[in-house]
Phi, psi and omega in degrees: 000141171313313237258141185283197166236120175254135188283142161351320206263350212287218200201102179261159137300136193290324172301306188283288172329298200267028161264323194270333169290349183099004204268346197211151184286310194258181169293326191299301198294325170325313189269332168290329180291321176281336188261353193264342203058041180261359186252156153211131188241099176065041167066055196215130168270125154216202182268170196269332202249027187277141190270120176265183173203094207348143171085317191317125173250158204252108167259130210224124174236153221212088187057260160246005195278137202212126177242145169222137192222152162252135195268143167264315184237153154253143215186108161245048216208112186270135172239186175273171194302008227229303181304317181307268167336349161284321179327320214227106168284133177260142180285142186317295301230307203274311189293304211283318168308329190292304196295345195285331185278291181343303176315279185328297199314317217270307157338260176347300194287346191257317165319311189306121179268122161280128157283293172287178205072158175262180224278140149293172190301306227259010177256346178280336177279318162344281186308323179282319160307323196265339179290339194283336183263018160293293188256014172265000000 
């Protein structure tokens, strides 16, 4: 098993947990997020290399996406996700808002008429049909 065993007091660099979490592929973006203010440690903006601790919560957005955790475990050794997901309690709140979004965006995304670019096959005949009748 990955994950180490931490004493109450011990400590992580904030980039290496939410890295060994999955939250981000490198360490490097880990760190472009914290310093980007995409991180918050107990509702405080800090730096990637600020020392996290059990129990600490985490607000962390993710494109339009906003997880909000609790850290359980500590870890700086990335696993698979499955393993990944015991580091972190997510709060119901934080679950129900993510799907909540999700739904929309996917809404959304279903709505949208393409415009650009250019015409299908079967919309250049549309247009060639609609020029011939035109000029009849």
């Amino acid at each position: 098993m990955f994950m180490d065993t931490a004493s109450p007091d011990s400590a992580i660099r904030l980039d290496k947990w939410l890295w060994a979490a999955r939250f981000f592929k490198t360490r490097t973006l880990a760190a472009e997020a914290a310093a980007g203010g995409k991180v918050k440690l107990n509702g405080e903006r800090v730096k990637a290399a600020k020392a996290i601790r059990l129990g600490d919560a985490l607000n962390i957005h993710i494109g339009p996406y906003e997880y909000v955790v609790r850290v359980l475990v500590l870890s700086a050794k990335r696993g698979p996700a499955t393993q990944a997901a015991l580091l972190y309690e997510e709060s119901e709140s934080s679950q129900t808002a993510r799907k909540a979004l999700a739904t929309r965006l996917a809404a959304e995304r279903q709505h949208a008429i393409h415009t650009n670019g250019r015409p299908s096959k079967k919309e250049r005949r549309q247009i060639i049909r609609f020029k011939k009748s035109r000029t009849e």
